[in-house]
mmCIF file of the N, C-alpha and C atoms, coordinates in Angstrom:
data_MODEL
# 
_entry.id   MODEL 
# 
loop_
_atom_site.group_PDB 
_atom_site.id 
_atom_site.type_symbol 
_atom_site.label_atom_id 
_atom_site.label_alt_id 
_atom_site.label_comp_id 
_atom_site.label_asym_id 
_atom_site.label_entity_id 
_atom_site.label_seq_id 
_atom_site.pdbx_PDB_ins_code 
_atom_site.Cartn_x 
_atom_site.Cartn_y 
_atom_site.Cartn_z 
_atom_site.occupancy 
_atom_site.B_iso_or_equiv 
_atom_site.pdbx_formal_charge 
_atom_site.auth_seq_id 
_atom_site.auth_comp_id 
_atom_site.auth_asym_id 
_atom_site.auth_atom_id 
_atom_site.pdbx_PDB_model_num 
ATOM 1   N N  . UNK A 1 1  ? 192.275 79.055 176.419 1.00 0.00 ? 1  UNK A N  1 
ATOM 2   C CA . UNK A 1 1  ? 190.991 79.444 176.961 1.00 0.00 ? 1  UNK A CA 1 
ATOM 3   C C  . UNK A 1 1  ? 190.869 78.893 178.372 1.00 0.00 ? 1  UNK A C  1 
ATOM 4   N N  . UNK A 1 2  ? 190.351 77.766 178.742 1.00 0.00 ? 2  UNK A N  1 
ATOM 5   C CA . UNK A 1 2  ? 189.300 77.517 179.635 1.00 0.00 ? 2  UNK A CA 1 
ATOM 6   C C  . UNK A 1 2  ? 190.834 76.559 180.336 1.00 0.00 ? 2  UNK A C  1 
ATOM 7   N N  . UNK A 1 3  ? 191.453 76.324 179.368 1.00 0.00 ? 3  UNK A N  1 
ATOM 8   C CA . UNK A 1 3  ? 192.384 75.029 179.698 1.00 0.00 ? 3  UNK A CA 1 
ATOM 9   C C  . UNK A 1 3  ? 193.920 75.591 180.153 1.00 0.00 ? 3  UNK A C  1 
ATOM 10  N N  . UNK A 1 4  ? 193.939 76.962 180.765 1.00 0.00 ? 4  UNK A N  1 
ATOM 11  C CA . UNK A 1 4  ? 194.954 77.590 181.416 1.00 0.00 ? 4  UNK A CA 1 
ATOM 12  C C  . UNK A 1 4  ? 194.442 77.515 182.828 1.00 0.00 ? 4  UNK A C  1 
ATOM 13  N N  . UNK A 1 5  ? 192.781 76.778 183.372 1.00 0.00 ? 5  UNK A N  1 
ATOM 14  C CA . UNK A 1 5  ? 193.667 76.626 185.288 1.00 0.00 ? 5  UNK A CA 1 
ATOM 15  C C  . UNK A 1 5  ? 193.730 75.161 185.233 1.00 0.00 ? 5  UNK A C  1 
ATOM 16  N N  . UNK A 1 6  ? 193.847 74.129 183.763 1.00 0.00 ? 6  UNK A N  1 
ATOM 17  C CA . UNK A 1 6  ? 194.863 73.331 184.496 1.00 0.00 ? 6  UNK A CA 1 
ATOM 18  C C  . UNK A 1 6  ? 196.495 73.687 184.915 1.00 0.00 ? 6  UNK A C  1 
ATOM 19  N N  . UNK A 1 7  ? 196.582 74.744 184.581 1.00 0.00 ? 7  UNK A N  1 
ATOM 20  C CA . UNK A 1 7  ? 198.259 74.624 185.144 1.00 0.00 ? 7  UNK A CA 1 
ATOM 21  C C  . UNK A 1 7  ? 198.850 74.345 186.276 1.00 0.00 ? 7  UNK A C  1 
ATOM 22  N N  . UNK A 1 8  ? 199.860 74.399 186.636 1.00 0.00 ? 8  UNK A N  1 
ATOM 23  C CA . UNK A 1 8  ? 200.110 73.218 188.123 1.00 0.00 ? 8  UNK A CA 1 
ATOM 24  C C  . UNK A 1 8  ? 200.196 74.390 189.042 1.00 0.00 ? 8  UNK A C  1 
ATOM 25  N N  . UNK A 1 9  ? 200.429 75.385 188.656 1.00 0.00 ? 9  UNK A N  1 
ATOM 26  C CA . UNK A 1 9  ? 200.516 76.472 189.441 1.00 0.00 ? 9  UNK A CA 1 
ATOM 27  C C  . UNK A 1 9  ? 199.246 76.835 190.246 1.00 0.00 ? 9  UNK A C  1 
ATOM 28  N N  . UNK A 1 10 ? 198.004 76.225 190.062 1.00 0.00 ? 10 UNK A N  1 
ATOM 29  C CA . UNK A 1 10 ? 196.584 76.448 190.481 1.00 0.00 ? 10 UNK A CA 1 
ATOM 30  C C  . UNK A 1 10 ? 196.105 75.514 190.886 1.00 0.00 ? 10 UNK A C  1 
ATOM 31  N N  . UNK A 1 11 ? 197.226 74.285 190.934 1.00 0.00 ? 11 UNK A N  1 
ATOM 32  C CA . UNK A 1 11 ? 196.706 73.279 191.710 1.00 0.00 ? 11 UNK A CA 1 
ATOM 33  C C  . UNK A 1 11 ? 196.086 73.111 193.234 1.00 0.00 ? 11 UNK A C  1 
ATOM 34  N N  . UNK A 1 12 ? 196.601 74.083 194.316 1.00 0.00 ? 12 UNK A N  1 
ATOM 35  C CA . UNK A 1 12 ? 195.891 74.168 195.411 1.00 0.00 ? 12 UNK A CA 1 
ATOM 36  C C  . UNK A 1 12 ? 194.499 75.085 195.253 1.00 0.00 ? 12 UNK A C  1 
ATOM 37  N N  . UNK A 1 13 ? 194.233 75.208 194.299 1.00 0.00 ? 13 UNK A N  1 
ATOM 38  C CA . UNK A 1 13 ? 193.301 76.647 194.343 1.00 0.00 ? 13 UNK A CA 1 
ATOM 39  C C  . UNK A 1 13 ? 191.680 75.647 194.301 1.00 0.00 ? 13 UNK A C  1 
ATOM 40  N N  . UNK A 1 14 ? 190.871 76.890 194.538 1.00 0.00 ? 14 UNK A N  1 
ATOM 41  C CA . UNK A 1 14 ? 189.646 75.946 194.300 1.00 0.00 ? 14 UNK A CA 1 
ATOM 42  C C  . UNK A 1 14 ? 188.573 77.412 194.025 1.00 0.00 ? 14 UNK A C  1 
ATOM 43  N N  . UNK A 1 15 ? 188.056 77.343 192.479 1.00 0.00 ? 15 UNK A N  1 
ATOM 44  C CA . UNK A 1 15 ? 187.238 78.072 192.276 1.00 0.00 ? 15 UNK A CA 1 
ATOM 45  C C  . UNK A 1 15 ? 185.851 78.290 193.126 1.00 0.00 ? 15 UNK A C  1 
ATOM 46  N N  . UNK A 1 16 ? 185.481 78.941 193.618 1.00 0.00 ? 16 UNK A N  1 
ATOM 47  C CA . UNK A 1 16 ? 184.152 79.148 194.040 1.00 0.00 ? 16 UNK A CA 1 
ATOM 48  C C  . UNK A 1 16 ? 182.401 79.334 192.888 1.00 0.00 ? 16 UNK A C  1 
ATOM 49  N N  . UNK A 1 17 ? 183.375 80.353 192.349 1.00 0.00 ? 17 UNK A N  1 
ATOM 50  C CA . UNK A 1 17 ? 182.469 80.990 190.992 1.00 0.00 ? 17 UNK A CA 1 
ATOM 51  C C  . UNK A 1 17 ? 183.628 80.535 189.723 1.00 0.00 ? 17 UNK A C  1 
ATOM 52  N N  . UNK A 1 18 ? 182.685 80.622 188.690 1.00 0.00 ? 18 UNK A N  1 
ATOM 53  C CA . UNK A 1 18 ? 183.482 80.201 187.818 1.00 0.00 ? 18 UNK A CA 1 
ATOM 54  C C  . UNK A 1 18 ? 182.679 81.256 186.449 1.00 0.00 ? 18 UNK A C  1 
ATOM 55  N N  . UNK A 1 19 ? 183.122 81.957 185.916 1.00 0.00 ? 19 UNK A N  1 
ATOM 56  C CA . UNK A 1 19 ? 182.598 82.833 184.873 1.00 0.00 ? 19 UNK A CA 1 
ATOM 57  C C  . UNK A 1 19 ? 183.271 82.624 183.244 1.00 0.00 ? 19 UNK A C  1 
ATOM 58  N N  . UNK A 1 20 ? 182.536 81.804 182.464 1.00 0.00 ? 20 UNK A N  1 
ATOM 59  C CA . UNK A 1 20 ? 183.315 81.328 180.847 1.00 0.00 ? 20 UNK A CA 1 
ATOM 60  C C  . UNK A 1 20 ? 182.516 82.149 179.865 1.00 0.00 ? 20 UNK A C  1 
ATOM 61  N N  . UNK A 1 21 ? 183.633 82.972 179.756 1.00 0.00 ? 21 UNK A N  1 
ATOM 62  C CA . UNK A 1 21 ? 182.979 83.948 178.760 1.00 0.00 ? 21 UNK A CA 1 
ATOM 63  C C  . UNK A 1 21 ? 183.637 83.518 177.304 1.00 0.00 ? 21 UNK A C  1 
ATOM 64  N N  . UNK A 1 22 ? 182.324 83.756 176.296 1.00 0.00 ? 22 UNK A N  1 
ATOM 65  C CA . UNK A 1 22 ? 182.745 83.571 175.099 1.00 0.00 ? 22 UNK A CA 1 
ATOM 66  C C  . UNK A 1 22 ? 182.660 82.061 175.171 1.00 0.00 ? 22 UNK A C  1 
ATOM 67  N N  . UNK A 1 23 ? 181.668 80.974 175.948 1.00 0.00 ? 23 UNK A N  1 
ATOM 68  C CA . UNK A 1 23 ? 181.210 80.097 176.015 1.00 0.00 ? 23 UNK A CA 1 
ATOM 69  C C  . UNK A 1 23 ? 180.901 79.259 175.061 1.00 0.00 ? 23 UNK A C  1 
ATOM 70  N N  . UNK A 1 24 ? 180.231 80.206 173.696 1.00 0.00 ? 24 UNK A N  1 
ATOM 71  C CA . UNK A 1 24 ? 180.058 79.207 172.725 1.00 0.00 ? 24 UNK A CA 1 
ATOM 72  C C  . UNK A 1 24 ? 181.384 78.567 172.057 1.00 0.00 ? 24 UNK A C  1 
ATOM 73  N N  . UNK A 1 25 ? 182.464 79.106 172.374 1.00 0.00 ? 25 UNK A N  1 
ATOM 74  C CA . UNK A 1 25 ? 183.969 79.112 171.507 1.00 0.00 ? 25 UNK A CA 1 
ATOM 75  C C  . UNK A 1 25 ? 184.651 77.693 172.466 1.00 0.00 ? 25 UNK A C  1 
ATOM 76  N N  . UNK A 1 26 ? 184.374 77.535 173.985 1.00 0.00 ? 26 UNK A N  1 
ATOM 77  C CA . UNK A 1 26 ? 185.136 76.642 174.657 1.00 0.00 ? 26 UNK A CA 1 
ATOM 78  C C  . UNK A 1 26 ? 184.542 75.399 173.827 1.00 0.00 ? 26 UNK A C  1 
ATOM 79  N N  . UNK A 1 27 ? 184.962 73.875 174.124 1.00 0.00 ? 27 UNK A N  1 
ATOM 80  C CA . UNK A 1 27 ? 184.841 72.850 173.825 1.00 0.00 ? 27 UNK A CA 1 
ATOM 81  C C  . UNK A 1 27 ? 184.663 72.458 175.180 1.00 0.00 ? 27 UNK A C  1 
ATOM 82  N N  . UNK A 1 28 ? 183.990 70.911 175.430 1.00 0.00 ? 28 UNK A N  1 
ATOM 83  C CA . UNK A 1 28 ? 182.768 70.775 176.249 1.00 0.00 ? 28 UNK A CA 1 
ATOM 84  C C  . UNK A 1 28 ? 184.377 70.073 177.900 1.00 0.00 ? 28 UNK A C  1 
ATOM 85  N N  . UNK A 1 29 ? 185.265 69.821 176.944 1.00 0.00 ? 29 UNK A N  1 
ATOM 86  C CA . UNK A 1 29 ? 186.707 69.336 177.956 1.00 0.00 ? 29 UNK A CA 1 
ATOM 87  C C  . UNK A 1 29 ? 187.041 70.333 178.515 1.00 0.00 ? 29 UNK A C  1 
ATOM 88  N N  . UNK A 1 30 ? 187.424 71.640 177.646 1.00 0.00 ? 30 UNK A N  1 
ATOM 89  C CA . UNK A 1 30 ? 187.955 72.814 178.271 1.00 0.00 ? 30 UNK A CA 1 
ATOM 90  C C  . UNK A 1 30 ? 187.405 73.506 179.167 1.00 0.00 ? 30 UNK A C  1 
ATOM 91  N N  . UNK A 1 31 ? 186.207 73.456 179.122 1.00 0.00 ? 31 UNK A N  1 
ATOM 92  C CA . UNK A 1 31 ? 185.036 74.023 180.039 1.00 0.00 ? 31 UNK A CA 1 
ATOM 93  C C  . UNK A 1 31 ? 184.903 73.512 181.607 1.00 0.00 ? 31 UNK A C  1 
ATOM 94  N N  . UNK A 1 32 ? 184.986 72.311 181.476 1.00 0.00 ? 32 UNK A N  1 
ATOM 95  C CA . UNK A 1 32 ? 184.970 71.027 182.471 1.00 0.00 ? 32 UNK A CA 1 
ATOM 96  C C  . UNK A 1 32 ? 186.496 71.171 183.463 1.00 0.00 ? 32 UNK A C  1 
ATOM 97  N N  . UNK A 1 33 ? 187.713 71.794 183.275 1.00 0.00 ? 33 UNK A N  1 
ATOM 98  C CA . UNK A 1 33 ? 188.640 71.963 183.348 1.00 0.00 ? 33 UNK A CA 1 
ATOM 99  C C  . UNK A 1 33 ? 188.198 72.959 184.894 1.00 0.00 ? 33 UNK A C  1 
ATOM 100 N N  . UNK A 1 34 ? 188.213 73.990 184.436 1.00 0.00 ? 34 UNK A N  1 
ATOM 101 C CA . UNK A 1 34 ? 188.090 74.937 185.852 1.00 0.00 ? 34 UNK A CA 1 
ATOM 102 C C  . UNK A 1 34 ? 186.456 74.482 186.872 1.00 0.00 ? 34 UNK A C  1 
ATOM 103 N N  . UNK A 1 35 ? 185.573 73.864 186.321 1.00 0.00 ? 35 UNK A N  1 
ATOM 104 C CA . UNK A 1 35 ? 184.452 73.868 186.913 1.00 0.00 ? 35 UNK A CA 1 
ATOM 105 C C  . UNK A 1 35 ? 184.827 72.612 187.816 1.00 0.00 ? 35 UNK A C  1 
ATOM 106 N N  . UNK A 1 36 ? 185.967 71.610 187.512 1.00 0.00 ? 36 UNK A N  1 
ATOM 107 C CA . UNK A 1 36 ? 186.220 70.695 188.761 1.00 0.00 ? 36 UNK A CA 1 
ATOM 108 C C  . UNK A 1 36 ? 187.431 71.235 189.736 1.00 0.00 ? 36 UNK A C  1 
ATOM 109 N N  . UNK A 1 37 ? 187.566 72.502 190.111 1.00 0.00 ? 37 UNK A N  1 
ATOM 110 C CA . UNK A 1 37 ? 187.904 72.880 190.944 1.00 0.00 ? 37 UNK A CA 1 
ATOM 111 C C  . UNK A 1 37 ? 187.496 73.300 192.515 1.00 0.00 ? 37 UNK A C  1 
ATOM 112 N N  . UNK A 1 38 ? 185.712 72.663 192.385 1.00 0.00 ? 38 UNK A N  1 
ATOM 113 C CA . UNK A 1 38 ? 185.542 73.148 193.617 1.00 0.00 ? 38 UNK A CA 1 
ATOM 114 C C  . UNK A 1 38 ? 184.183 73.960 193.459 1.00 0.00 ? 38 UNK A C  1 
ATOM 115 N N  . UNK A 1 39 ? 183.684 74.308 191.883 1.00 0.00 ? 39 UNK A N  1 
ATOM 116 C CA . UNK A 1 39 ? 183.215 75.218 191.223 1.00 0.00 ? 39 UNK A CA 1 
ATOM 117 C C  . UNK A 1 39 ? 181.734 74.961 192.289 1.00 0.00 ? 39 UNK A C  1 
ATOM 118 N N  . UNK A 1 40 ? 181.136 76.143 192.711 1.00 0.00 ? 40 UNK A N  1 
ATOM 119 C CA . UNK A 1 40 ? 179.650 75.834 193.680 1.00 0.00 ? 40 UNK A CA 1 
ATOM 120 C C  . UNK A 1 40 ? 178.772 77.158 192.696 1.00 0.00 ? 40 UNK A C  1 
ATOM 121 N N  . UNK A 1 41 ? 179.059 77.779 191.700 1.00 0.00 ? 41 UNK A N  1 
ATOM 122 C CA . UNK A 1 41 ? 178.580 78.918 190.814 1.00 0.00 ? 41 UNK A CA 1 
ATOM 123 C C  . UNK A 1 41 ? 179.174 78.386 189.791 1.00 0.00 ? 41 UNK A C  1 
ATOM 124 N N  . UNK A 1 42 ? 178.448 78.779 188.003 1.00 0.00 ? 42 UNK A N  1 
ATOM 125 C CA . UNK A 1 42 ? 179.196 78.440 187.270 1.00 0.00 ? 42 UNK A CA 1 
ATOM 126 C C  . UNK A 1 42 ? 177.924 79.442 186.324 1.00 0.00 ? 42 UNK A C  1 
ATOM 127 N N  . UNK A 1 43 ? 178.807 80.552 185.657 1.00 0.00 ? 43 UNK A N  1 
ATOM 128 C CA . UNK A 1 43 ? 178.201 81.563 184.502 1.00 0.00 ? 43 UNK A CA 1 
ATOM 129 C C  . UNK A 1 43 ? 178.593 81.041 183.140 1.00 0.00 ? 43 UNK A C  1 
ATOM 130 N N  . UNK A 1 44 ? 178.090 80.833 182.541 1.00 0.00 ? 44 UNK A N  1 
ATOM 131 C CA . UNK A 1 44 ? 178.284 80.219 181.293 1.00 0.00 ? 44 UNK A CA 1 
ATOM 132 C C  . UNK A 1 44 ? 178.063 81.680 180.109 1.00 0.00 ? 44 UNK A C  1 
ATOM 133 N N  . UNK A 1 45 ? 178.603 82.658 179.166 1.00 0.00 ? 45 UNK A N  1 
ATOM 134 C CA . UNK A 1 45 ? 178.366 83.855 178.511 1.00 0.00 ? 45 UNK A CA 1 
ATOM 135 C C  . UNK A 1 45 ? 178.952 83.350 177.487 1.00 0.00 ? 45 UNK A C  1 
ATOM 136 N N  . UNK A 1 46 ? 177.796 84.011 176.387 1.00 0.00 ? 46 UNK A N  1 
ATOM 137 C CA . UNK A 1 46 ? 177.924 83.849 175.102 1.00 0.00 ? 46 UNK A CA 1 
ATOM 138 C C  . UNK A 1 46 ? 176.890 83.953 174.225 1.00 0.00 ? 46 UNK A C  1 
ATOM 139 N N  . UNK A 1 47 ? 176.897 84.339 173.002 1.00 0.00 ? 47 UNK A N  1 
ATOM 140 C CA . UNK A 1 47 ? 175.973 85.129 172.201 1.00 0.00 ? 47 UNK A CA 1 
ATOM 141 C C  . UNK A 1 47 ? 176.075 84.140 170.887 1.00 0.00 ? 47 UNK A C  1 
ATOM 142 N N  . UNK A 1 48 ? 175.385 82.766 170.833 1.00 0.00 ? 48 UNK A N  1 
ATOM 143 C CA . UNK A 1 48 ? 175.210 82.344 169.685 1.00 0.00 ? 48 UNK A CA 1 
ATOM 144 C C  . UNK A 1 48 ? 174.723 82.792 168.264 1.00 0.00 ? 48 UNK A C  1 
ATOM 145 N N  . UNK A 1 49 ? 174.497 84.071 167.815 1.00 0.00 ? 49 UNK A N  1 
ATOM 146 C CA . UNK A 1 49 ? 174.149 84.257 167.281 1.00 0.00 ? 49 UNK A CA 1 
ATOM 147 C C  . UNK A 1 49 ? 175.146 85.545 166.746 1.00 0.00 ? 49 UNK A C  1 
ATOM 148 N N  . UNK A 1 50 ? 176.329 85.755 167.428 1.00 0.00 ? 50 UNK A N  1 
ATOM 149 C CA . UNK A 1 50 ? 177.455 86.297 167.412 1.00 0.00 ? 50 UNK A CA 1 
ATOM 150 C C  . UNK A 1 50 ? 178.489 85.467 167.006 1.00 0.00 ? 50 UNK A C  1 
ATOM 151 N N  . UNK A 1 51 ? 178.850 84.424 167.518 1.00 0.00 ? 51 UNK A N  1 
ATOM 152 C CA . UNK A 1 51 ? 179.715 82.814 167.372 1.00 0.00 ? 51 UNK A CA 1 
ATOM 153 C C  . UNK A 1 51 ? 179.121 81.716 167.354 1.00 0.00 ? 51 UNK A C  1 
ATOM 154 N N  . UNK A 1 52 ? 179.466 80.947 166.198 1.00 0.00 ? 52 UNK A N  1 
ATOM 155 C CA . UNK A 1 52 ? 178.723 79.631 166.417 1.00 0.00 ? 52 UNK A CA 1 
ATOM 156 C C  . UNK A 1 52 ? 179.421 78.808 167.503 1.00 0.00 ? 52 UNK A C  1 
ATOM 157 N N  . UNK A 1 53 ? 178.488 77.660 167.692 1.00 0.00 ? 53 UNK A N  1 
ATOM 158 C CA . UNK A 1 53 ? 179.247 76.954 168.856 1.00 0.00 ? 53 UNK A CA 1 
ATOM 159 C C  . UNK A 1 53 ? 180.037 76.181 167.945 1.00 0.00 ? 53 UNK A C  1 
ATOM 160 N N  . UNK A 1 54 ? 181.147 75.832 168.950 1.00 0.00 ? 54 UNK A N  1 
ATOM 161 C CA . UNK A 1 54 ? 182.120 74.400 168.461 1.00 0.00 ? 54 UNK A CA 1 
ATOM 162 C C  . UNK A 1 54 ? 181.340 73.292 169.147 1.00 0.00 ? 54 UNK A C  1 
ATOM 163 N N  . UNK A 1 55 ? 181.211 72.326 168.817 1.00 0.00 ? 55 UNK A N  1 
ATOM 164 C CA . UNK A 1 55 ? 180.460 71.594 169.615 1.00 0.00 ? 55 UNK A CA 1 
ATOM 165 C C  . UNK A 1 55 ? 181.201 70.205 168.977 1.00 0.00 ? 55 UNK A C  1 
ATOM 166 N N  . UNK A 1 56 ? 182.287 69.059 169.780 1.00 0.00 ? 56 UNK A N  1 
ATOM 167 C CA . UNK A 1 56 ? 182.897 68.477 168.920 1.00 0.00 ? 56 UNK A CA 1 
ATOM 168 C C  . UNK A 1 56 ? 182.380 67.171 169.550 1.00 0.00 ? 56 UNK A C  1 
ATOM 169 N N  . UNK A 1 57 ? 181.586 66.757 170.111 1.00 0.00 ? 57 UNK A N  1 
ATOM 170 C CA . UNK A 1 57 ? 180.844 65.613 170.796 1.00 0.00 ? 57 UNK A CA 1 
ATOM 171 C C  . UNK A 1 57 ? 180.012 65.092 169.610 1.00 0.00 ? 57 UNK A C  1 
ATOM 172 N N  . UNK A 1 58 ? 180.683 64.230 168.805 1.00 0.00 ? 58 UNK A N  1 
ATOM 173 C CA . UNK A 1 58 ? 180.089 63.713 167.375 1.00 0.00 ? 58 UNK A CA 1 
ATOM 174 C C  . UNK A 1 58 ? 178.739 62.974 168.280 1.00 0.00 ? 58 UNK A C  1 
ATOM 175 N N  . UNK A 1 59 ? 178.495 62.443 169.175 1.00 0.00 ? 59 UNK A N  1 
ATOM 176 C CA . UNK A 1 59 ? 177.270 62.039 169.455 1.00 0.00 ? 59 UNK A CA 1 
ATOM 177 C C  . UNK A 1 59 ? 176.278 62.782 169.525 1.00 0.00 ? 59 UNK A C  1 
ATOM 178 N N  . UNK A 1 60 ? 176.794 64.290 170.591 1.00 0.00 ? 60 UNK A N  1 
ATOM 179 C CA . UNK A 1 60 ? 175.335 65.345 170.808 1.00 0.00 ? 60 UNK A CA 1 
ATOM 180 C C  . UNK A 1 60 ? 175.452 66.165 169.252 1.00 0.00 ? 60 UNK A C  1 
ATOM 181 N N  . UNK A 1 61 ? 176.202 66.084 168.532 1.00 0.00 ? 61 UNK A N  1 
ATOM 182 C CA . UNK A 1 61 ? 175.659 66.680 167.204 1.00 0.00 ? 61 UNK A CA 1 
ATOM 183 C C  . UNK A 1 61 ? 174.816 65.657 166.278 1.00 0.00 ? 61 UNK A C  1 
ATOM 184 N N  . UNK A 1 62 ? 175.048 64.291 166.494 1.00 0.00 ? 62 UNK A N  1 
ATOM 185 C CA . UNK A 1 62 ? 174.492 63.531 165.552 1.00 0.00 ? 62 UNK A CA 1 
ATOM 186 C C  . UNK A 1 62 ? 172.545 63.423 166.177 1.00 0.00 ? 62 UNK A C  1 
ATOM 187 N N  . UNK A 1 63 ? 172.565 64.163 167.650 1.00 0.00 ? 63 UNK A N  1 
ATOM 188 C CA . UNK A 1 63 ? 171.258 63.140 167.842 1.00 0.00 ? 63 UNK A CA 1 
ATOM 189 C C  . UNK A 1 63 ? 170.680 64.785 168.245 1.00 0.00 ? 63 UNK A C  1 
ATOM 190 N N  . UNK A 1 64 ? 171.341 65.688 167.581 1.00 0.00 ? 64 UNK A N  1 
ATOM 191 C CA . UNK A 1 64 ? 170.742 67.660 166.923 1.00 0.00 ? 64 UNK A CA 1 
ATOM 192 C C  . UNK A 1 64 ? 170.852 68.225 168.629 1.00 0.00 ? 64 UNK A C  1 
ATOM 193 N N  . UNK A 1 65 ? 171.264 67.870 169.843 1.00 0.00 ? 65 UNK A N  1 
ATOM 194 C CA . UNK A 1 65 ? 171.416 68.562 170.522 1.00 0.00 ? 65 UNK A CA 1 
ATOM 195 C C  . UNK A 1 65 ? 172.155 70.065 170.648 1.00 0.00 ? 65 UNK A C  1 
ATOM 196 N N  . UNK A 1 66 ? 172.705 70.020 169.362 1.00 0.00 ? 66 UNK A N  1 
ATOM 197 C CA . UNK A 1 66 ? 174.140 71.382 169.810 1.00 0.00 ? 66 UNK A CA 1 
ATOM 198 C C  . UNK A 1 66 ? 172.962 72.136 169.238 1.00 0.00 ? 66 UNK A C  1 
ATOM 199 N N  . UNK A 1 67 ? 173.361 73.707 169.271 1.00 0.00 ? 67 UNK A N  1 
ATOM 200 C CA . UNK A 1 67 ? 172.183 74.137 168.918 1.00 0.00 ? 67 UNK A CA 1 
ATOM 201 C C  . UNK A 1 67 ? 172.728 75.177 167.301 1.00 0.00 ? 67 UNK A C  1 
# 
């Protein structure tokens, strides 16, 4: 998913916009991955009610943030 522009091959690159579709499916690392590229836009898409979220941050699930 989200964790193919760490590859080294995209290392000079620097996102401007950043568009994560199917958002509820990334995990909160993978996501974080392309948005420190430089990211100055960032679209977040996804239909919770289509996919549940993964949400693996045992803290923001324990204190009911995930939704």
């Amino acid at each position: 998913m989200c964790d193919n522009a760490a590859n080294r091959l995209l290392n000079n690159k620097i996102f401007l916009s950043v568009i994560i579709d199917k958002a509820t499916l990334g995990t909160e690392t993978d996501c974080l991955i392309p948005m420190m590229r430089g990211c100055h836009r960032l679209i977040l898409v996804g239909d919770q009610h289509q996919l549940q979220p993964i949400l693996k941050n045992k803290c923001l699930v324990k204190s009911g943030k995930c939704i």
